[in-house]
PDB file of N, CA, C and O in Angstrom:
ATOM      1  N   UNK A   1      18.655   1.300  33.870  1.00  0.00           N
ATOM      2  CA  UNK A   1      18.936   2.267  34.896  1.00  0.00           C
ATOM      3  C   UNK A   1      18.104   3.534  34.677  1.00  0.00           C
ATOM      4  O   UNK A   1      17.415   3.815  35.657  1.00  0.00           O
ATOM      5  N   UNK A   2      17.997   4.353  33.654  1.00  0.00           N
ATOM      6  CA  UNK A   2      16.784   4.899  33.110  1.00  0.00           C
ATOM      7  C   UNK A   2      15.757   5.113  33.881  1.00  0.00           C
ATOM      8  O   UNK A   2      15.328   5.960  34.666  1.00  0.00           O
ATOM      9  N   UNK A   3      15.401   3.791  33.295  1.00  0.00           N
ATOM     10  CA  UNK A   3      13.755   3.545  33.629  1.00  0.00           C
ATOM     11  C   UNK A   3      13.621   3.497  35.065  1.00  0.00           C
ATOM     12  O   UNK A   3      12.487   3.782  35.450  1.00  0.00           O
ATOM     13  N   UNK A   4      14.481   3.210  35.990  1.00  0.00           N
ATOM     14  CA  UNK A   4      14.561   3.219  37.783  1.00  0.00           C
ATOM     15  C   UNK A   4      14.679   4.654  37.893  1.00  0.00           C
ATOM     16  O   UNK A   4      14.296   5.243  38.904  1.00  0.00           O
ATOM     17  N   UNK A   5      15.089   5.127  37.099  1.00  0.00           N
ATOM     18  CA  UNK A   5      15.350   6.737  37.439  1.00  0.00           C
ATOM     19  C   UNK A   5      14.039   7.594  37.108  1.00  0.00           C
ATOM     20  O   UNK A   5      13.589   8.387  37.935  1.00  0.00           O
ATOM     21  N   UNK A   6      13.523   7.417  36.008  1.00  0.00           N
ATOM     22  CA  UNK A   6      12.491   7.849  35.796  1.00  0.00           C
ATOM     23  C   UNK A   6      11.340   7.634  37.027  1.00  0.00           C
ATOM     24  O   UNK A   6      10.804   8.479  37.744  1.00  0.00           O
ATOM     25  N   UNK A   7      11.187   6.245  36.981  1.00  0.00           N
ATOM     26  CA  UNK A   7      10.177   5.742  37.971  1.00  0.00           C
ATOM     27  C   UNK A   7      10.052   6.415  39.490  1.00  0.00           C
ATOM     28  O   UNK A   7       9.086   6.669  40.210  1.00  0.00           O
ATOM     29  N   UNK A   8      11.747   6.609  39.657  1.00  0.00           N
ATOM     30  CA  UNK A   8      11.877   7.897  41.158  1.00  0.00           C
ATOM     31  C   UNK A   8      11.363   8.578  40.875  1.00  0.00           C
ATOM     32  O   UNK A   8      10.348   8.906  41.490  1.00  0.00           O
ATOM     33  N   UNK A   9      11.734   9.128  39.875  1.00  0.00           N
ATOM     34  CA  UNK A   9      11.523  10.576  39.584  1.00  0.00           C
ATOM     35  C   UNK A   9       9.947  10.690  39.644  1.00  0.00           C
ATOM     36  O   UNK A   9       9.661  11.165  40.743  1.00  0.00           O
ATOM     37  N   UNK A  10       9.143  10.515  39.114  1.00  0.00           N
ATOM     38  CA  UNK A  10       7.409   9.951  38.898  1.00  0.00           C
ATOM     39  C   UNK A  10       7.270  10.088  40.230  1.00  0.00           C
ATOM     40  O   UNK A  10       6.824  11.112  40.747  1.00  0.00           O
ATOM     41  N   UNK A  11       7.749   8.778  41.048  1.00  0.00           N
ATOM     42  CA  UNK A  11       7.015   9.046  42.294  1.00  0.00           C
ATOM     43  C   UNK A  11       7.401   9.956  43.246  1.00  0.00           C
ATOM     44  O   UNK A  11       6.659  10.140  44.211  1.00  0.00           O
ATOM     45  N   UNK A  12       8.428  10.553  43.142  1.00  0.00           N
ATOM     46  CA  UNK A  12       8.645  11.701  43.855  1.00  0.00           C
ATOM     47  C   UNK A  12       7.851  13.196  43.407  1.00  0.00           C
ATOM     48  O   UNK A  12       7.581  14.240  44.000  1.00  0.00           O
ATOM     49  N   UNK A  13       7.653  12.671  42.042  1.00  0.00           N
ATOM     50  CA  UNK A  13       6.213  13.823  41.993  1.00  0.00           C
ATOM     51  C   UNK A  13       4.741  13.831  42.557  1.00  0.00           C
ATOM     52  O   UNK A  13       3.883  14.656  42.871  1.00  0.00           O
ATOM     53  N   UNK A  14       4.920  12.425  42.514  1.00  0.00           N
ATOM     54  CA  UNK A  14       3.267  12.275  42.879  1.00  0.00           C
ATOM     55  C   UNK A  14       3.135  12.107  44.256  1.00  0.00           C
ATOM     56  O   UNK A  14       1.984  11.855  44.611  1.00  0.00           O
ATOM     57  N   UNK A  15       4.157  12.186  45.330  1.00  0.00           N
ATOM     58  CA  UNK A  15       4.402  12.262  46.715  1.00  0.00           C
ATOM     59  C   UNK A  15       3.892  13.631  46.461  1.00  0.00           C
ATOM     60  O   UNK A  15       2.795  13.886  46.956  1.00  0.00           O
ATOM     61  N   UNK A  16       4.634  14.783  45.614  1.00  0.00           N
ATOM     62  CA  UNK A  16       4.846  16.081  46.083  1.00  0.00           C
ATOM     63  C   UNK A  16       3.297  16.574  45.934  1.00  0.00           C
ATOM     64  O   UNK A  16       2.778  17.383  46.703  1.00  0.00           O
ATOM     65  N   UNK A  17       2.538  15.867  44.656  1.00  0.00           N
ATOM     66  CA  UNK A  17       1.885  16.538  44.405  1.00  0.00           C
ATOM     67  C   UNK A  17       0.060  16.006  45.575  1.00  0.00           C
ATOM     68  O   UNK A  17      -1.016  16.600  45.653  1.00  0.00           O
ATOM     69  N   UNK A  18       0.515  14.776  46.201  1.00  0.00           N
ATOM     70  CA  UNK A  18      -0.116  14.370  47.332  1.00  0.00           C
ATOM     71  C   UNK A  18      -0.253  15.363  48.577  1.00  0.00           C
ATOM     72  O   UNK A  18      -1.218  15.643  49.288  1.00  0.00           O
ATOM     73  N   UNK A  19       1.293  15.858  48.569  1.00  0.00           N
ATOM     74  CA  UNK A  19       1.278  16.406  49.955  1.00  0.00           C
ATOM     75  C   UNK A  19       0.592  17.624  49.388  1.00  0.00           C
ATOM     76  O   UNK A  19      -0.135  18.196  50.200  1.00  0.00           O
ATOM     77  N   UNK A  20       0.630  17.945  48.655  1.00  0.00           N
ATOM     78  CA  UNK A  20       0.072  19.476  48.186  1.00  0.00           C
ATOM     79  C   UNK A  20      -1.633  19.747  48.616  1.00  0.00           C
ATOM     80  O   UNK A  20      -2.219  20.601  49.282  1.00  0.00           O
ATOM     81  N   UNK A  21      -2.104  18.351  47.734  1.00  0.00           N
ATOM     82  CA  UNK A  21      -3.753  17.936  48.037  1.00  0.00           C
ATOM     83  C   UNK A  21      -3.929  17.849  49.670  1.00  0.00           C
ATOM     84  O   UNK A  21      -4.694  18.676  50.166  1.00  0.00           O
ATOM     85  N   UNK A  22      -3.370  17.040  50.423  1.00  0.00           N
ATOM     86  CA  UNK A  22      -3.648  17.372  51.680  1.00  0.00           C
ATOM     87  C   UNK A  22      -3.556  18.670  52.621  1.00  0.00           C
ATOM     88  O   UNK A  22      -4.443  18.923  53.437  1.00  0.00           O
ATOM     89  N   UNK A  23      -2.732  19.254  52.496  1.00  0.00           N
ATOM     90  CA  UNK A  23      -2.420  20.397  52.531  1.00  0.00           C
ATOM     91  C   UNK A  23      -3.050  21.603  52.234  1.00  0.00           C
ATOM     92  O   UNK A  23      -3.103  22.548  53.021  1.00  0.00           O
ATOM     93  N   UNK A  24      -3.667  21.589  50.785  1.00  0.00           N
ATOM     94  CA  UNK A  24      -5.196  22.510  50.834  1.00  0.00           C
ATOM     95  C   UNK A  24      -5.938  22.256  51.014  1.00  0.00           C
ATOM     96  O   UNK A  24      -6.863  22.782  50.397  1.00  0.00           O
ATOM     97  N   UNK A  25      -6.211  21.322  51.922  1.00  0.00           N
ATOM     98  CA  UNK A  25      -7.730  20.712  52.409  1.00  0.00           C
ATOM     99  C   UNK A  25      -7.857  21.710  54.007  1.00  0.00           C
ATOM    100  O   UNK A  25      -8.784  21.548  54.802  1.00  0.00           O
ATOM    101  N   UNK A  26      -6.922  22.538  54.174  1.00  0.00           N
ATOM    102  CA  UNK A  26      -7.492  23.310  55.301  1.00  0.00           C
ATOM    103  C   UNK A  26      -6.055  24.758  55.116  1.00  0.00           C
ATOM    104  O   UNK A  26      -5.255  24.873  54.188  1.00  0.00           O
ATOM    105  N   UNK A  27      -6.211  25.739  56.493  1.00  0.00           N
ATOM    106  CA  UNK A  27      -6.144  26.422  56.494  1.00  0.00           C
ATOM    107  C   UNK A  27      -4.308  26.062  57.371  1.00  0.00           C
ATOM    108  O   UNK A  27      -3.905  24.918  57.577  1.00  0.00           O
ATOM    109  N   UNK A  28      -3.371  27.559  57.797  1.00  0.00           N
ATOM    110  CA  UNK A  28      -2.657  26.775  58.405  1.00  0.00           C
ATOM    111  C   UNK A  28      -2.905  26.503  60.187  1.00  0.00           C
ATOM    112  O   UNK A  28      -2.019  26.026  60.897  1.00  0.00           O
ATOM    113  N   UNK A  29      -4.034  26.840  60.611  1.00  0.00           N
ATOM    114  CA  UNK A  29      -4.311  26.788  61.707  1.00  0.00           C
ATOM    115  C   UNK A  29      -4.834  25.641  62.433  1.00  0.00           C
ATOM    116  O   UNK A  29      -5.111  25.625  63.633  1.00  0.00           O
ATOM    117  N   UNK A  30      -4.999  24.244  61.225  1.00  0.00           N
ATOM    118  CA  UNK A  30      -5.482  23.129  61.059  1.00  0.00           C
ATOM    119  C   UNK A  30      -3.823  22.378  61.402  1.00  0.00           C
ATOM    120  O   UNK A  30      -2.713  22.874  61.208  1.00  0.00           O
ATOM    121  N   UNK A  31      -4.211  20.945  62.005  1.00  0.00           N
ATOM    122  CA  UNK A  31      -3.374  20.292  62.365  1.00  0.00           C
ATOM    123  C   UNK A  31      -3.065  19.443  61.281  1.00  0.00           C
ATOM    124  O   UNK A  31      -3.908  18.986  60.509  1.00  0.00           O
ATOM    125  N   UNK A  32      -2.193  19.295  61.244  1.00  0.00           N
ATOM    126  CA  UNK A  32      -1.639  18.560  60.418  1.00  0.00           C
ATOM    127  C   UNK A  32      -2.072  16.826  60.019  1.00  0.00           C
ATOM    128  O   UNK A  32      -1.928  16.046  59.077  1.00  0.00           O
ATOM    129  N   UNK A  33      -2.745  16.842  61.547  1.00  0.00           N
ATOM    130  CA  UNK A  33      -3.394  15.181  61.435  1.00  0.00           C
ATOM    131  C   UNK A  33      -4.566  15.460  60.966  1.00  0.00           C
ATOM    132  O   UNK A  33      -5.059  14.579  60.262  1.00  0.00           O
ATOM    133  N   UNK A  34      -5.137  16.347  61.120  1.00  0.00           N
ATOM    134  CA  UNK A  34      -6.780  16.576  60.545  1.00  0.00           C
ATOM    135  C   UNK A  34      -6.409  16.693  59.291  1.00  0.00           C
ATOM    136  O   UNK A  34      -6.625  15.691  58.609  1.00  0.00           O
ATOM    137  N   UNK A  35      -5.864  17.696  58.700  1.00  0.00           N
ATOM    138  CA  UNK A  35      -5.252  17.450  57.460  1.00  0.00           C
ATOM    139  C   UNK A  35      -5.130  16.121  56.450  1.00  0.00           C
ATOM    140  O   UNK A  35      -5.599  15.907  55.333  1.00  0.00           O
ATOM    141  N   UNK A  36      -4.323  15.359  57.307  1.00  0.00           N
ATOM    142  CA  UNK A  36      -4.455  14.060  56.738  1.00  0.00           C
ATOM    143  C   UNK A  36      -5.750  13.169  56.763  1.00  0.00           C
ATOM    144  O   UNK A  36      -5.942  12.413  55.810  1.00  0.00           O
ATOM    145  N   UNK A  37      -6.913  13.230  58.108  1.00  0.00           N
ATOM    146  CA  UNK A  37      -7.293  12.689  58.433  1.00  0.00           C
ATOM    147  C   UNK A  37      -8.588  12.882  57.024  1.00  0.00           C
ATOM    148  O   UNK A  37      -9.141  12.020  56.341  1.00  0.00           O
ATOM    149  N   UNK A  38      -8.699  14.256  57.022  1.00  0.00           N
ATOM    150  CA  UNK A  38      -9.535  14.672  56.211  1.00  0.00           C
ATOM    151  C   UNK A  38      -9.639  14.041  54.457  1.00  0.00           C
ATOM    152  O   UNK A  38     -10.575  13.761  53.708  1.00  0.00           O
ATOM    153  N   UNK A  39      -8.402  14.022  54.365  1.00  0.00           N
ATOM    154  CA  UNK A  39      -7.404  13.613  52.900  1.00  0.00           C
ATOM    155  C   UNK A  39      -7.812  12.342  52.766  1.00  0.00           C
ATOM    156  O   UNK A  39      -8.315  11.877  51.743  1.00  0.00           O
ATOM    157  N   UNK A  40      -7.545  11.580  54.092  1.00  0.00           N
ATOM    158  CA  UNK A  40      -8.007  10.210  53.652  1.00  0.00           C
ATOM    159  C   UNK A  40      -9.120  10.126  53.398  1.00  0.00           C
ATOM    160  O   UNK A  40      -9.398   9.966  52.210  1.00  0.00           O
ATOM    161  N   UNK A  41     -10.206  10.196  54.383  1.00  0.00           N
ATOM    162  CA  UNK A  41     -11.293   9.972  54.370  1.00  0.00           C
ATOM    163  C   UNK A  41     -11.796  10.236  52.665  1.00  0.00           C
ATOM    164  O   UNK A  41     -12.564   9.507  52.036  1.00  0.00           O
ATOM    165  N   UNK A  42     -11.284  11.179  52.286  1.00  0.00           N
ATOM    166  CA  UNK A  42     -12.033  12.074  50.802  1.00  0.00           C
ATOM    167  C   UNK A  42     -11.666  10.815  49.681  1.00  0.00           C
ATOM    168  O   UNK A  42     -12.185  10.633  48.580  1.00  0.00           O
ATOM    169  N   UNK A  43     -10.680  10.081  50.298  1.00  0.00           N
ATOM    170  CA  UNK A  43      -9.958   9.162  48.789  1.00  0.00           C
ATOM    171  C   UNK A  43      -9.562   8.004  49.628  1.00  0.00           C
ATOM    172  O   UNK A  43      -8.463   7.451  49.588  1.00  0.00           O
ATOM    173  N   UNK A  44     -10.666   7.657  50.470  1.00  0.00           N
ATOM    174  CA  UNK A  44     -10.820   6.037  50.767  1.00  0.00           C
ATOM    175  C   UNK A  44     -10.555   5.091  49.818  1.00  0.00           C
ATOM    176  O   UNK A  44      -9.559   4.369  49.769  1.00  0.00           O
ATOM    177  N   UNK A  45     -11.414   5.118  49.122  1.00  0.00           N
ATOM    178  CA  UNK A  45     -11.428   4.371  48.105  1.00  0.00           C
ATOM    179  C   UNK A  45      -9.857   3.977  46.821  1.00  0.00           C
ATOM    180  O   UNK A  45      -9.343   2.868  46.679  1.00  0.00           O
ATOM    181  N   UNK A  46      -9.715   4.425  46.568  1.00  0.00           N
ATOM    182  CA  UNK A  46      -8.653   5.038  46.077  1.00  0.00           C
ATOM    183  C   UNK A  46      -7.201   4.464  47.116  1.00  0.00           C
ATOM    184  O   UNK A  46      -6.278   3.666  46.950  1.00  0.00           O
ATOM    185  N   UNK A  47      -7.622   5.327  48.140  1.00  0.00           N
ATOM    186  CA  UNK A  47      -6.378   4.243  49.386  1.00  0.00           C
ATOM    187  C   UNK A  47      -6.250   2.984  49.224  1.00  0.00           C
ATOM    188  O   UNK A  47      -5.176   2.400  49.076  1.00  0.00           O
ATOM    189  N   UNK A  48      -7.674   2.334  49.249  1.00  0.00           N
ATOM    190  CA  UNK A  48      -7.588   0.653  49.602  1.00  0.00           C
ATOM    191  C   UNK A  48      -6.942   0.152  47.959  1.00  0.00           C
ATOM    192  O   UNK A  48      -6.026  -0.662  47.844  1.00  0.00           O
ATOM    193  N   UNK A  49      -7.593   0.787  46.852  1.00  0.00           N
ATOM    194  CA  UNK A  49      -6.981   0.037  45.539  1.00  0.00           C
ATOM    195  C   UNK A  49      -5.836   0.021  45.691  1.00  0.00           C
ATOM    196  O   UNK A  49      -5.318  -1.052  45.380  1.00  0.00           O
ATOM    197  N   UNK A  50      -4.923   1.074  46.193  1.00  0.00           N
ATOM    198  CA  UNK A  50      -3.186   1.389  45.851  1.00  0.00           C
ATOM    199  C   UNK A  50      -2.884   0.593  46.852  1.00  0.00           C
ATOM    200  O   UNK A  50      -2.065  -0.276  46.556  1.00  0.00           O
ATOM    201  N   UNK A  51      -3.287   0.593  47.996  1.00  0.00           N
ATOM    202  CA  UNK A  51      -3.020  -0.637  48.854  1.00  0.00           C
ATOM    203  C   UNK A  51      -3.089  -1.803  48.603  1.00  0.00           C
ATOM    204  O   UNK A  51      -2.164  -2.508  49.005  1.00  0.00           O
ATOM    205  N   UNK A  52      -3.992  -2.310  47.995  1.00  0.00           N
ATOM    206  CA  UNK A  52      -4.252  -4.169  47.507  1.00  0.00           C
ATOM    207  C   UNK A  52      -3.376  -4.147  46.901  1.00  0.00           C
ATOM    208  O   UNK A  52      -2.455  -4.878  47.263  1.00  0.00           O
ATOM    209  N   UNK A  53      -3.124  -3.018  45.237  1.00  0.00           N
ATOM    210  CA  UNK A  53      -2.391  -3.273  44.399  1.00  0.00           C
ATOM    211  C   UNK A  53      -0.875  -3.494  45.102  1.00  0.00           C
ATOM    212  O   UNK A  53      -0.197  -4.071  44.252  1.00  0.00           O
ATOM    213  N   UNK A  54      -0.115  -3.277  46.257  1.00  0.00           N
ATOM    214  CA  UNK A  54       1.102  -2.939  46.516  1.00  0.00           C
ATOM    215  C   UNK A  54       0.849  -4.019  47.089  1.00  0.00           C
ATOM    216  O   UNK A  54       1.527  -4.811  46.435  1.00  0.00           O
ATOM    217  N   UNK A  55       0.084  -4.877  48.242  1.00  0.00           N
ATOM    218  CA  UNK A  55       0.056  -5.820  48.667  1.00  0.00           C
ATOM    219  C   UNK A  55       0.295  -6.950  47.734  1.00  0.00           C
ATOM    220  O   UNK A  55       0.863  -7.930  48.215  1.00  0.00           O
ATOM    221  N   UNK A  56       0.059  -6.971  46.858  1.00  0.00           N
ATOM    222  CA  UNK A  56       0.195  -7.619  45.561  1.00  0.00           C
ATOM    223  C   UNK A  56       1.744  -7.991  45.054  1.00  0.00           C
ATOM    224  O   UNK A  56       2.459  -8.984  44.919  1.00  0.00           O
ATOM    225  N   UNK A  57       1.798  -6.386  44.840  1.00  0.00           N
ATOM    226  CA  UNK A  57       3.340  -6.446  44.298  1.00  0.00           C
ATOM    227  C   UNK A  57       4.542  -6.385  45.283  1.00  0.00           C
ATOM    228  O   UNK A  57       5.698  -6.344  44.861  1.00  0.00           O
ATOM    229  N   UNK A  58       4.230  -6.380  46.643  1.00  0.00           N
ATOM    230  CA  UNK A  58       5.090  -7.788  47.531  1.00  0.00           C
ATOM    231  C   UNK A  58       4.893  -9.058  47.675  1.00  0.00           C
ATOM    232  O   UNK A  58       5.825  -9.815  47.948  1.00  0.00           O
ATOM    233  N   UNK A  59       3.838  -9.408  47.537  1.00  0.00           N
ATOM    234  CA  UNK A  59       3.838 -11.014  47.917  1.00  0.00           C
ATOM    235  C   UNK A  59       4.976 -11.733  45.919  1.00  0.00           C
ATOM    236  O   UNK A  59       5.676 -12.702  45.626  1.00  0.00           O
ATOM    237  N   UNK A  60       4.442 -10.443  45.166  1.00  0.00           N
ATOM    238  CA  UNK A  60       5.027 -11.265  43.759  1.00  0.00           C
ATOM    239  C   UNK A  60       6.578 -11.651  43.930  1.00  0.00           C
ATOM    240  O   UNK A  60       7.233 -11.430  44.948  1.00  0.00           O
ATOM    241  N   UNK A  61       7.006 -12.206  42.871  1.00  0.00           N
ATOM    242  CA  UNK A  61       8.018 -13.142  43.269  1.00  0.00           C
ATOM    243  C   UNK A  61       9.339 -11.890  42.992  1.00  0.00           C
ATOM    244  O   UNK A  61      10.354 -11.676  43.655  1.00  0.00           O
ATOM    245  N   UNK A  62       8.884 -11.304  41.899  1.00  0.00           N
ATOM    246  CA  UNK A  62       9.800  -9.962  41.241  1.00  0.00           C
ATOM    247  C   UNK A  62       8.954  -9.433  40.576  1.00  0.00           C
ATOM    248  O   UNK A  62       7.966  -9.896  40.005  1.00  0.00           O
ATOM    249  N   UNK A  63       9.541  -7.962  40.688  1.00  0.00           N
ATOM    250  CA  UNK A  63       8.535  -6.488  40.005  1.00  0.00           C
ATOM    251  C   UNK A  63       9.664  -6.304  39.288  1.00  0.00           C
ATOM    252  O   UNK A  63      10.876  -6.418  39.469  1.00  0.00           O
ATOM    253  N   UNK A  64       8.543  -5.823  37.974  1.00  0.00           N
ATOM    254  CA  UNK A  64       9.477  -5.438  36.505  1.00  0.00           C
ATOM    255  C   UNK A  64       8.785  -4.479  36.199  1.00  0.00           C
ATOM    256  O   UNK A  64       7.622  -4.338  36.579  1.00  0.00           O
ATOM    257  N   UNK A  65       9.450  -3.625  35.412  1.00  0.00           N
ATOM    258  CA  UNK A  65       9.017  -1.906  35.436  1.00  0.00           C
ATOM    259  C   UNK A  65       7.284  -1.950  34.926  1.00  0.00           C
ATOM    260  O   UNK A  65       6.518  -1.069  35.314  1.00  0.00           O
ATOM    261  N   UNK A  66       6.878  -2.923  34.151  1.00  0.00           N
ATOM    262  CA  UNK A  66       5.415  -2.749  34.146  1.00  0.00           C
ATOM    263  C   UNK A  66       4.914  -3.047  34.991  1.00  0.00           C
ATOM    264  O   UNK A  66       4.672  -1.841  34.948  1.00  0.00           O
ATOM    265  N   UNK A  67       4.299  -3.553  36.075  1.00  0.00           N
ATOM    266  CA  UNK A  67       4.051  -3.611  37.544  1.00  0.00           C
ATOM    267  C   UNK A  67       4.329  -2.552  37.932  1.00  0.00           C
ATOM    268  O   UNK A  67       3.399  -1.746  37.917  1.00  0.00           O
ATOM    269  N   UNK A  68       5.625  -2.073  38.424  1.00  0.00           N
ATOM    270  CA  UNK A  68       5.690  -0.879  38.889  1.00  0.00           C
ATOM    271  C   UNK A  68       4.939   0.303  38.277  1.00  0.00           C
ATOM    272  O   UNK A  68       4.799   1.215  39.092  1.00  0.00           O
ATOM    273  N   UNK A  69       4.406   0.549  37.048  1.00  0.00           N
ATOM    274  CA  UNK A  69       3.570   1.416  36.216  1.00  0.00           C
ATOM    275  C   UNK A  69       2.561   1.219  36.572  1.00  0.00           C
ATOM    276  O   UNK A  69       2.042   2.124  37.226  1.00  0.00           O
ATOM    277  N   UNK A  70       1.927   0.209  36.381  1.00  0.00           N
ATOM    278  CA  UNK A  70       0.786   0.175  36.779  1.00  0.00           C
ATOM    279  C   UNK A  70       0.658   0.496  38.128  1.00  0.00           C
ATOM    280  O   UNK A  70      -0.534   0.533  38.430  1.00  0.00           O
ATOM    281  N   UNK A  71       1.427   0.752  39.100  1.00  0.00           N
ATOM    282  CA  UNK A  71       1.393   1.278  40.344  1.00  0.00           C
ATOM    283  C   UNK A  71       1.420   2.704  40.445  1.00  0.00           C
ATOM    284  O   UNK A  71       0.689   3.565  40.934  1.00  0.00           O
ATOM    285  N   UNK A  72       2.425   2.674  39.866  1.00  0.00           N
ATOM    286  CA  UNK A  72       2.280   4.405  40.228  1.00  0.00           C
ATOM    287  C   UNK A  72       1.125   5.114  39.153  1.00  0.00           C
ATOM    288  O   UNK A  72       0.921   6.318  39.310  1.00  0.00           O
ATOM    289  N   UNK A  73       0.239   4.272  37.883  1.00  0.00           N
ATOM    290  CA  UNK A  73      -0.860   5.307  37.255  1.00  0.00           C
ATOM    291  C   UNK A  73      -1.825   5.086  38.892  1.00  0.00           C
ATOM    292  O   UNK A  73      -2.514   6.025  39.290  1.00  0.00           O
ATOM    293  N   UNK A  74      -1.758   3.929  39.599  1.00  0.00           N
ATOM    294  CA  UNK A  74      -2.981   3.601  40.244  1.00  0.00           C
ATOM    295  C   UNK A  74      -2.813   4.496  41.558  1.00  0.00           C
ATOM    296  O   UNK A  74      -3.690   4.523  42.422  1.00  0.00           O
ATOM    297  N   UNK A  75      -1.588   5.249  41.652  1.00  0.00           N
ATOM    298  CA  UNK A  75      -0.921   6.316  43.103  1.00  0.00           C
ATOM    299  C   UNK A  75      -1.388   7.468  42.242  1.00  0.00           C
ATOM    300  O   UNK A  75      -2.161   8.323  42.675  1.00  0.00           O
ATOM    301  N   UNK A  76      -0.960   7.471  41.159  1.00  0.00           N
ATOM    302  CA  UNK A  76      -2.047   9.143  40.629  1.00  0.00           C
ATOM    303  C   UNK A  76      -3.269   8.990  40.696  1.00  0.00           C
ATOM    304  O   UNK A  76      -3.848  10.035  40.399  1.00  0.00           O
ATOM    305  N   UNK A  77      -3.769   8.379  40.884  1.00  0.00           N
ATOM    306  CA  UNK A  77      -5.427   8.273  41.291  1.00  0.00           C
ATOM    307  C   UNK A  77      -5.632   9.147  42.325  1.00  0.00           C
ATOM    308  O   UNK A  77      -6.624   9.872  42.253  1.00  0.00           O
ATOM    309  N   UNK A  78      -4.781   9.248  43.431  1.00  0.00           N
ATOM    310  CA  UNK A  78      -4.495   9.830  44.916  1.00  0.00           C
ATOM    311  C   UNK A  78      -4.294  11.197  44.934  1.00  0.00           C
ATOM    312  O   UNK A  78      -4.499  11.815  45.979  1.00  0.00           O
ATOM    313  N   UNK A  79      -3.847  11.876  43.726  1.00  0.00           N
ATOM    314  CA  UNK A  79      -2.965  13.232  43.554  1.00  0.00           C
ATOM    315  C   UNK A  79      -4.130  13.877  42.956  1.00  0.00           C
ATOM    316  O   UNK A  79      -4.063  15.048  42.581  1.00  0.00           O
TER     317      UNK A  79
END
C-alpha cells in the first residue's frame, strides 16, 4: 500500500511539475492551447516514448510496481 502511495504521490508531482513547464513557455496573454501546443511540439520525442511505453503497459497482462517505475522515470523525461 506504500508503494501505491508513493507512486501517486510521484506522479502527482510530475503532473505538477509538467504543468509548470508548459506554462512558462509563454506569457499570460497566450492561450492556453498554444501553450500546450508549443510544449508538445518542444518534447515530441519524449511524448511518443511515454506513449509506446504506456501502450505497452496496457496491453501487459498485470503491472507491478517496477513497470510502473520505469514509467514514471520515462514521464520525468517530460518535466
Amino acid at each position: 500500500m506504500l508503494a501505491k502511495e508513493v507512486t501517486q504521490d510521484d506522479l502527482s508531482v510530475l503532473q505538477r511539475s509538467i504543468t509548470g513547464e508548459v506554462l512558462a513557455g509563454g506569457s499570460e496573454n497566450v492561450a492556453r492551447a498554444t501553450l500546450i501546443a508549443a510544449w508538445q511540439d518542444r518534447n515530441r520525442r519524449g511524448i511518443e516514448r511515454a506513449a509506446h511505453l504506456l501502450t505497452e503497459l496496457r496491453s501487459a497482462g498485470s503491472v507491478d510496481s517496477a513497470m510502473l517505475s520505469v514509467a514514471l522515470r520515462e514521464l520525468r523525461g517530460l518535466a
